[in-house]
C-alpha positions as CSV (number, residue, x, y, z in Angstrom):
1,X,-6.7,5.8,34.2
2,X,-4.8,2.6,36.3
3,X,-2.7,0.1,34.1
4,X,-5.2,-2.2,34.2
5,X,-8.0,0.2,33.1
6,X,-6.0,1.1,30.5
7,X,-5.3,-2.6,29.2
8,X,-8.6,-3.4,29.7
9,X,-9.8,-0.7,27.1
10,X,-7.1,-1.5,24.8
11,X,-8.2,-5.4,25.1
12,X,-11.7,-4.2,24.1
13,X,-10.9,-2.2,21.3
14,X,-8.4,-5.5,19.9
15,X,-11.5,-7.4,20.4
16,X,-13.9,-5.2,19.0
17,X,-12.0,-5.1,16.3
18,X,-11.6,-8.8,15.6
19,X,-15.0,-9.5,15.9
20,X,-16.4,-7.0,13.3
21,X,-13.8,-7.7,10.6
22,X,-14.9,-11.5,11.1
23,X,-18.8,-10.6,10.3
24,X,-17.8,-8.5,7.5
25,X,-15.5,-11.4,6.0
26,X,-18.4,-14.1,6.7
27,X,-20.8,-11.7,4.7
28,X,-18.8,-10.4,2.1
29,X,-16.1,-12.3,1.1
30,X,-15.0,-13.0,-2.1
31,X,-14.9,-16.6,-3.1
32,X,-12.8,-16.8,-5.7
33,X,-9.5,-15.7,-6.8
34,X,-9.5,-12.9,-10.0
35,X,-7.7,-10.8,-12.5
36,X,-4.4,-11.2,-12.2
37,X,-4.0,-13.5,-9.1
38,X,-6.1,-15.9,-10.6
39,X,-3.6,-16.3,-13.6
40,X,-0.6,-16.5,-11.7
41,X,-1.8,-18.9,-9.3
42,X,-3.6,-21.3,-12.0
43,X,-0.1,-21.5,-13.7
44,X,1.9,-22.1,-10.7
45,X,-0.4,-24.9,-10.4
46,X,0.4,-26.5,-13.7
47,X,3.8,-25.3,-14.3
48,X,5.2,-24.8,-10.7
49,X,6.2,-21.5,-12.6
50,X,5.7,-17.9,-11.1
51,X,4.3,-16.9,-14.5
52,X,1.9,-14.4,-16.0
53,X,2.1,-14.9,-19.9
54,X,2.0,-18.4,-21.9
55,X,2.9,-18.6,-25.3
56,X,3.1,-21.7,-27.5
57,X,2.9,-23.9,-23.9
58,X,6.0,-21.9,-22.5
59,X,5.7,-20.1,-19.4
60,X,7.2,-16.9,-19.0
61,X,8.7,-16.1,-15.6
62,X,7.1,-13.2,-14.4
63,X,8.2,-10.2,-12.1
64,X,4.5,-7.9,-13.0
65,X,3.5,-8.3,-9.5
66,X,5.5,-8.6,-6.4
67,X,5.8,-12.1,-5.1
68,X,4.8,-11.5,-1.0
69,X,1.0,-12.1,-1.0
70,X,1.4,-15.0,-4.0
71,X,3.5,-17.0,-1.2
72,X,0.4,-15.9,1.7
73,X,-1.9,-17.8,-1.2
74,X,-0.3,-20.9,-1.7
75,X,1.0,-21.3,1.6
76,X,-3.1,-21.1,2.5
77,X,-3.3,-23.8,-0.4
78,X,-1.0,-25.8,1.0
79,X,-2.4,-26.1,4.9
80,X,-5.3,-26.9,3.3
81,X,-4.9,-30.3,1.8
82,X,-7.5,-29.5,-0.7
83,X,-9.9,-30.2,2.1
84,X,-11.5,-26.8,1.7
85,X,-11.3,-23.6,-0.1
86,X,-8.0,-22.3,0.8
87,X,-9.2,-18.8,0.6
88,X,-10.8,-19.3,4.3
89,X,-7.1,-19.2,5.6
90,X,-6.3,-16.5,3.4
91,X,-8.9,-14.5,5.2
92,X,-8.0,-15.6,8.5
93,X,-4.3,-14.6,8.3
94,X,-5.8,-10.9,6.6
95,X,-8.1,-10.7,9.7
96,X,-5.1,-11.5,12.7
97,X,-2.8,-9.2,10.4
98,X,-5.9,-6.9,10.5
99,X,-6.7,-6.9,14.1
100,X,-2.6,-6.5,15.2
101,X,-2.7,-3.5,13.0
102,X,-4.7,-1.9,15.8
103,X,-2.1,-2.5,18.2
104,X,0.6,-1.5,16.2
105,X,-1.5,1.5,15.7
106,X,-1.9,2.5,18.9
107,X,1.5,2.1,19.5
108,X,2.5,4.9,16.8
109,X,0.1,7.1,18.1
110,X,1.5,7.0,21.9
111,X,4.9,7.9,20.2
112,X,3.1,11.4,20.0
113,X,0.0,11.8,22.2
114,X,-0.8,10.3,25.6
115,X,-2.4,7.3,26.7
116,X,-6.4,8.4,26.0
117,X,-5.6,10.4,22.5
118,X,-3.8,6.9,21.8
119,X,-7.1,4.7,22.5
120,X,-9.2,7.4,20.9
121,X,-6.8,6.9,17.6
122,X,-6.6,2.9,17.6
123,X,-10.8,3.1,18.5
124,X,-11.1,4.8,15.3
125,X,-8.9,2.8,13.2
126,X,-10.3,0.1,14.1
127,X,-13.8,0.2,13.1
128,X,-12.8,2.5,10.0
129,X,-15.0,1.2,7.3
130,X,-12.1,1.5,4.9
131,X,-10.2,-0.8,6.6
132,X,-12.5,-3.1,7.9
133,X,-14.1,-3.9,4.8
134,X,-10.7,-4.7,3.1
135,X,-10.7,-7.5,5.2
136,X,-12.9,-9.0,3.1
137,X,-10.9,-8.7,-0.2
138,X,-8.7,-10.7,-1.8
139,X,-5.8,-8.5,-2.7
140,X,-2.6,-7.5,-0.3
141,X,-4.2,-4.3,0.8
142,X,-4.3,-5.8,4.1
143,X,-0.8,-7.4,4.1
144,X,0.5,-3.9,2.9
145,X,-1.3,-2.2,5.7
146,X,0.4,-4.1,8.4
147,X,4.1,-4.2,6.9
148,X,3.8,-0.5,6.8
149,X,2.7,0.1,10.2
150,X,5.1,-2.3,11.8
151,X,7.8,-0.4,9.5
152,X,6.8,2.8,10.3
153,X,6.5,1.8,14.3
154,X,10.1,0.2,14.0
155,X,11.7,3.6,12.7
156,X,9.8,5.9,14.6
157,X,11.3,4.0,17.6
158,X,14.8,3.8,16.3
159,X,14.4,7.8,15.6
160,X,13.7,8.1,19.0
161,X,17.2,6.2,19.9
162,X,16.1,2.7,20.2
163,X,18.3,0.6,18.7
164,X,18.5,-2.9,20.1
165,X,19.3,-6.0,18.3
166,X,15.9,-7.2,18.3
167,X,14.4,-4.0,16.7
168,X,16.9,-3.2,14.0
169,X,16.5,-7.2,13.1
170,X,12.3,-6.9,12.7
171,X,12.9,-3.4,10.8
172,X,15.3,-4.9,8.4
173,X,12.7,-8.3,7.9
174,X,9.7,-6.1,7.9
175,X,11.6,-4.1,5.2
176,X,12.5,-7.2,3.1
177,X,9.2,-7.7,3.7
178,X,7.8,-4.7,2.2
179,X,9.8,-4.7,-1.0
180,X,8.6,-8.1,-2.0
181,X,5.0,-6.5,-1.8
182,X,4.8,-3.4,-2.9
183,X,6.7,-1.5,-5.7
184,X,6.3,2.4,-4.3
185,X,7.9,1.3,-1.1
186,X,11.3,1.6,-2.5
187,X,11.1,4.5,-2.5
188,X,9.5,5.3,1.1
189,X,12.3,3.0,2.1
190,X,15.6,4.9,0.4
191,X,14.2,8.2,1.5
192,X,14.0,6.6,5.4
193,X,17.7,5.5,5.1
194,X,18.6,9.3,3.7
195,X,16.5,10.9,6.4
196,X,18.0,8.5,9.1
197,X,21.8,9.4,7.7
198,X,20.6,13.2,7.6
199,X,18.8,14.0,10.9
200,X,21.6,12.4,13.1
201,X,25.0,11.5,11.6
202,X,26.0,9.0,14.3
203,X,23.1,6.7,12.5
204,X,25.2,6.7,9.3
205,X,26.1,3.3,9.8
206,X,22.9,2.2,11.2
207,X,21.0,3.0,7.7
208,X,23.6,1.7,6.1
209,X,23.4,-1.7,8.1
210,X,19.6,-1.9,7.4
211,X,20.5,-1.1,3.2
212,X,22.5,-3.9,3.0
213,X,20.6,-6.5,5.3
214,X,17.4,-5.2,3.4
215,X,19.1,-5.4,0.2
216,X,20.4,-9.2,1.0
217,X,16.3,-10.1,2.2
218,X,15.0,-9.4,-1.5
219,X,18.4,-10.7,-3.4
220,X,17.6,-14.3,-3.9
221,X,14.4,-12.4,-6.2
222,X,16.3,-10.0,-7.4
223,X,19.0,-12.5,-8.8
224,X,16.0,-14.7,-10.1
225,X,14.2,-11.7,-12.0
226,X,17.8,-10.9,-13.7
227,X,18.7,-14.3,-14.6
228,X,15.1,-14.6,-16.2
229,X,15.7,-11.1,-18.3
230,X,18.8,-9.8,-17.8
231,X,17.7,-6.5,-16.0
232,X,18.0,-6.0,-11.9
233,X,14.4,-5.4,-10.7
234,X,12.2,-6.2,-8.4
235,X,8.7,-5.6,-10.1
236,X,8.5,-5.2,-13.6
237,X,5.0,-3.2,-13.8
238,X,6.5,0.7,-13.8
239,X,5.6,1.2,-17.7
240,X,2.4,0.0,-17.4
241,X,1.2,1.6,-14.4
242,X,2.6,4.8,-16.1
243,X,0.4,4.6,-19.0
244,X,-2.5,3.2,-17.4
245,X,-2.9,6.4,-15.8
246,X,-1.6,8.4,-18.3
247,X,-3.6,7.3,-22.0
248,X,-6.3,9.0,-23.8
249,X,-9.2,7.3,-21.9
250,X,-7.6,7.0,-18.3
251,X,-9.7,8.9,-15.5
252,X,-8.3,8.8,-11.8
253,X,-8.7,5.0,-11.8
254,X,-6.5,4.4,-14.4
255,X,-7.5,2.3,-17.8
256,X,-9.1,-0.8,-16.6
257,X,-8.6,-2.9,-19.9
258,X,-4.8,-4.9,-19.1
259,X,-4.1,-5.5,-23.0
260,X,-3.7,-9.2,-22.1
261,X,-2.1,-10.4,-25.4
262,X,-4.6,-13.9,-25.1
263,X,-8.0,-11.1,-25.1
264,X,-6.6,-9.6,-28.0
265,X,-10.6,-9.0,-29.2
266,X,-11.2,-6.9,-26.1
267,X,-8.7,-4.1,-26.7
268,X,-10.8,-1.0,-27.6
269,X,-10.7,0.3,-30.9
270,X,-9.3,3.8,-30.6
271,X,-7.2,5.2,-33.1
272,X,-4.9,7.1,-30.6
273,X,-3.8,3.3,-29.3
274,X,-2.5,2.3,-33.0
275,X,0.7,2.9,-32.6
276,X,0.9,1.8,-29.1
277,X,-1.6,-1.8,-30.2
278,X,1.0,-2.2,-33.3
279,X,4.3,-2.4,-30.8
280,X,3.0,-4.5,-28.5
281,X,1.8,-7.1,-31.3
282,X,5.5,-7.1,-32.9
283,X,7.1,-7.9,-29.1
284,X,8.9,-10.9,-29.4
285,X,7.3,-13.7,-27.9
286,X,10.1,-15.1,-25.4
287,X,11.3,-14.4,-22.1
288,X,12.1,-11.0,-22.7
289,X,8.7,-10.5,-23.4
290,X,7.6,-8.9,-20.0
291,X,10.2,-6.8,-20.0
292,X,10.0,-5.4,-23.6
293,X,6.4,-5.2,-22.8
294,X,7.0,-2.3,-19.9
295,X,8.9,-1.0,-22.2
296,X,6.5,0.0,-25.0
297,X,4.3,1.6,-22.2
298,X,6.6,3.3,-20.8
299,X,7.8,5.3,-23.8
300,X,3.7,5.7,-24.7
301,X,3.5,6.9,-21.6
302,X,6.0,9.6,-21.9
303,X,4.7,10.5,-25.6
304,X,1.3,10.9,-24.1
305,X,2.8,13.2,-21.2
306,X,5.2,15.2,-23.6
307,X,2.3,16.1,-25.9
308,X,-0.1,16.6,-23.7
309,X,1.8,18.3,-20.4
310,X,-1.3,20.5,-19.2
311,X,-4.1,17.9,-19.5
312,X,-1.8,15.1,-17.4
313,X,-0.5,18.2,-15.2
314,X,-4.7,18.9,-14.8
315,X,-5.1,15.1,-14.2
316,X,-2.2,14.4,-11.9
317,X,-3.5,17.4,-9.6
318,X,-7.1,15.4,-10.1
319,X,-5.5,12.2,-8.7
320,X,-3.8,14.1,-5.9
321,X,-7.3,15.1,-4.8
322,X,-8.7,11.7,-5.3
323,X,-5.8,10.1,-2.8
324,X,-5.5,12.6,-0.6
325,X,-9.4,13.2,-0.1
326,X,-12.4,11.1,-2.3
327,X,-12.9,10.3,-5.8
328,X,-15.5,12.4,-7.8
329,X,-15.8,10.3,-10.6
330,X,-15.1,6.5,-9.2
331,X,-16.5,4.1,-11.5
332,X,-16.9,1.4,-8.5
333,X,-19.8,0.1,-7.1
334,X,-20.4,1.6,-3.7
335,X,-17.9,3.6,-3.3
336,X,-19.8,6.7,-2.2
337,X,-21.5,4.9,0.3
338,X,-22.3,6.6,3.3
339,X,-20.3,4.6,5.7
340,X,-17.3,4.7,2.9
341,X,-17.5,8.2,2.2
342,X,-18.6,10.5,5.2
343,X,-15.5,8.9,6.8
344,X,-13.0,9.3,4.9
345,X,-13.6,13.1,4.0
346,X,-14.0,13.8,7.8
347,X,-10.4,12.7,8.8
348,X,-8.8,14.2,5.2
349,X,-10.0,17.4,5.9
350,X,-9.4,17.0,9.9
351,X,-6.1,16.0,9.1
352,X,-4.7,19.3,7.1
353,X,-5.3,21.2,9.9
354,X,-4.1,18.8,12.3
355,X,-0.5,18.5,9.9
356,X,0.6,22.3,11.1
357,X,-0.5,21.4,14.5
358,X,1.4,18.5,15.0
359,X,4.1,20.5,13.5
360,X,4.1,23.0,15.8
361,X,3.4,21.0,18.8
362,X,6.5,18.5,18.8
363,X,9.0,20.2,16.5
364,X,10.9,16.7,16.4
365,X,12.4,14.5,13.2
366,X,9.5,12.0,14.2
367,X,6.6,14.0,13.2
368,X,8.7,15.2,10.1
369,X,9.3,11.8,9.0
370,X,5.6,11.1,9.3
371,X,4.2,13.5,7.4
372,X,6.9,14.0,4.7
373,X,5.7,10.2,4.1
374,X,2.4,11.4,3.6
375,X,3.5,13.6,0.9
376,X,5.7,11.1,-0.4
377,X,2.8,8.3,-1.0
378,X,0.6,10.9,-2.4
379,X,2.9,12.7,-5.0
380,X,4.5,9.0,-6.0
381,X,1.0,7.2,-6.5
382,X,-1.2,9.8,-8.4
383,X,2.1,9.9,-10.7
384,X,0.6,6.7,-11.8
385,X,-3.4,5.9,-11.0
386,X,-5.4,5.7,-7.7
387,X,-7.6,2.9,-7.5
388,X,-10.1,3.2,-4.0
389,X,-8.0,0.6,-1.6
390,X,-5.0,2.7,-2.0
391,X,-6.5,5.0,0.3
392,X,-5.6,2.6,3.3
393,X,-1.7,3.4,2.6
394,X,-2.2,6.9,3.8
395,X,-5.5,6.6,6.0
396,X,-3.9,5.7,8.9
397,X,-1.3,9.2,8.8
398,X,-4.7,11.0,8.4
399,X,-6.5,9.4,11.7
400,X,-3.2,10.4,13.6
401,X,-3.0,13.9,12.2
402,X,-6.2,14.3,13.1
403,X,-5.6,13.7,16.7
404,X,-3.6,16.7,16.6
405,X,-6.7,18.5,15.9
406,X,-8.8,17.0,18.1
407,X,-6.1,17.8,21.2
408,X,-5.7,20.7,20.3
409,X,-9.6,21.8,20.3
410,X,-10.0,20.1,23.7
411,X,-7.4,21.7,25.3
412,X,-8.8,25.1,24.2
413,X,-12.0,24.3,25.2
414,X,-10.5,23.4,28.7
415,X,-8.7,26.3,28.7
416,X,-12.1,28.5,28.2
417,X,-14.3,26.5,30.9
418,X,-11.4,26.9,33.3
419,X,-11.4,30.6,32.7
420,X,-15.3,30.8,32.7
C-alpha cells in the first residue's frame, strides 16, 4: 500500500466515521440537560455559583462532579446567544472530539502493529456501536474518551523516547485536562509517573516535570475546593460512589436513588438505611455540607463491606465481569441490543487471548503499560459501580488487544497455505 493509498483509506474511515455519528446525533439526541447537570447548570444560571445543593437561598459550592464538561456546556451556552438550544454545539464539539478519536486511535495502534492491522483497528473503532452512540448523549463520556486516548498516545510516544517540547507540553495539558474530568484518573495518572520513574531511571525528572506542571493545571480548583471546605480535593463524590455500589439494594449499576436532601419523599423506606437516612438528616446545613455528606457514605460504606465481606467480595467479582465483558442484569433500556451487545462480547473475549499474545510478541514497557491500565480501570471502577458507558474507558484496549489475536491467526494461516 503507497502513501497515498494509505491516506486515502485513513481519510475514508475519518469520514466514515463523521458521518455516522452525525445521523445517530440527528436521530437520537437528547434535548435536554438531566440529573445532575441539569442542577448544576440551572444554578450557575441564577447564582453564577458552581453549586449542587441550596439551602435557605444559599448556594453551596460544590466539588460532586468534576468541573471539565460543566465549562464544554456553558461555553456552548455562551456561543449561542440564546439564539438556539446550546446543546446543538455541545454535540458538535462531542462529534469532532468523536471523529479525532479515530485518528488518535489509529495512531496507538501503529505504535504496535503495521500500517493495515492499524486501519483494521481505527475501522473498527469507529463504527463501534458503543462509541458511536455515545455521541449522542449528554454526559462526558465522549470528552473522557478522547482525553484518554490523546493521554495514552502522548505517553506511549514518550515511552518510546520522544520527548520534545511540544509533546511533553500536550501530555501535561491533556493531563490537567483529565483530572478536571474524571475522578479514577488520578490514579491512572500517578501510577504513569511511577511506571515512567521505574522502567527507565533517566526519566526520573521527566515524571517529575509532568507531576508538578500537572499538579500546577488543576491548582487554581484545587485551591477553590479548599477554601470552600477546608479539605484538598479535587472531586468530592468518593463516599458516595462507594456506597452506591456497595448498600443493601445495589446490583452492578449501583443504587440509582441520589438521596437528594430536596426529594426527601423519594428515599426508599428500608430499615437497613435508618441509620445511614438519620446521619445524613442531622448534617449541618452550611458549606461543609458536601463534604460531611461524603463522609456519612463513606463510613456506611465501609460498615456495609465490614459486615458483609463475602456478599461485596461476590458482588465486586460480579462488577468485574460486568466491566470487563457485559452486564447480566442491566436495568437499562436497550442495553442488550444486538448491535450493543454481540459487539462488545466479541472483542472482550478476543481480547484475553490477544493480552498474552501481545505480551509475548513485543516484550516492551509499552505494551505493559497498556495493559496494566486495563487492569487498573477495571479493578478501580467495579470497586465502586459500573454503569453501561463506562465500558468506553476500557473498549478501546480491548479492540487493540484484539488485533493481537487477529495477527496472530492470519499469520498462522499464512504460514499453513504457504506450506500447503
Amino acid at each position: 500500500m503507497n502513501y497515498m493509498q494509505f491516506n486515502k483509506k485513513l481519510s475514508l474511515i475519518i469520514l466514515f466515521s463523521f458521518i455516522i455519528k452525525l445521523l445517530v446525533i440527528i436521530i437520537f439526541h437528547e434535548k435536554t440537560l438531566s440529573d445532575e447537570w441539569l442542577i448544576i447548570f440551572n444554578n450557575f444560571q441564577i447564582d453564577k455559583s458552581y453549586s449542587y445543593y441550596i439551602f435557605n437561598s444559599n448556594y453551596i459550592p460544590s466539588s460532586y462532579l468534576p468541573p471539565l464538561y460543566f465549562l464544554i456546556l456553558y461555553f456552548s451556552k455562551i456561543v449561542t446567544f440564546g439564539e438556539f438550544n446550546f446543546l446543538y454545539i455541545t454535540y458538535f464539539i462531542q462529534l469532532l472530539l468523536s471523529t479525532f478519536s479515530v485518528l488518535l486511535f489509529f495512531h496507538i495502534c501503529k505504535s504496535f502493529f503495521k500500517n493495515s492491522y492499524s486501519l483494521l483497528g481505527a475501522t473498527i473503532f469507529s463504527i463501534f456501536p458503543l462509541i458511536v452512540f455515545s455521541n449522542a448523549l449528554i454526559s462526558s463520556v465522549t470528552l473522557q474518551l478522547f482525553l484518554y486516548l490523546a493521554f495514552f498516545k502522548l505517553y506511549i510516544d514518550i515511552l518510546n523516547g520522544k520527548k520534545n517540547f511540544l509533546h511533553i507540553f500536550l501530555l501535561i495539558l491533556v493531563s490537567g485536562a483529565c483530572l478536571l474530568l474524571r475522578g479514577e484518573f488520578l490514579i491512572i495518572f500517578i501510577f504513569s509517573i511511577i511506571y515512567l520513574a521505574i522502567q527507565d531511571k533517566k526519566k526520573i525528572i521527566l515524571a517529575l516535570i509532568l507531576l508538578l506542571f500537572s499538579s500546577l493545571m488543576v491548582a487554581p480548583y484545587v485551591v477553590r475546593n479548599y477554601l470552600n471546605t477546608e479539605k484538598i480535593h479535587i472531586v468530592n463524590v468518593t463516599g458516595y460512589a462507594l456506597w452506591k455500589g456497595n448498600n443493601h439494594l445495589a446490583k452492578v449499576e449501583g443504587f440509582h436513588n441520589p438521596l437528594h436532601p430536596d426529594a426527601r419523599e423519594s428515599w426508599p423506606n428500608i430499615k437497613e438505611f435508618d441509620n445511614l437516612y438519620s446521619k445524613l438528616d442531622n448534617i449541618k446545613k452550611d458549606k461543609l455540607y458536601e463534604i460531611n455528606r461524603d463522609a456519612v457514605f463513606a463510613e456506611e460504606a465501609f460498615n456495609n463491606i465490614s459486615s458483609n465481606k463475602k456478599i461485596y467480595f461476590i458482588l465486586y467479582i460480579k462488577k468485574i465481569f460486568s466491566y470487563f465483558f457485559i452486564d447480566l442484569e442491566s436495568s437499562l433500556k436497550n442495553y442488550y441490543n444486538y448491535l450493543h451487545i454481540y459487539p462488545v462480547l466479541i472483542f472482550s473475549f478476543m481480547s484475553i487471548p490477544g493480552i498474552f499474545i501481545g505480551l509475548k510478541k513485543l516484550k516492551n514497557s509499552q505494551i505493559v503499560y497498556v495493559f496494566l491500565i486495563m487492569g487498573i480501570l477495571t479493578s478501580v471502577i467495579s470497586v465502586f459501580f459500573v454503569l453501561p458507558r463506562y465500558k468506553i474507558s476500557i473498549i478501546s484496549f480491548q479492540i487493540l488487544a484484539s488485533l493481537f489475536l487477529v495477527e496472530y491467526l492470519v499469520n498462522l494461516l499464512t504460514k499453513r497455505n504457504k506450506k500447503l
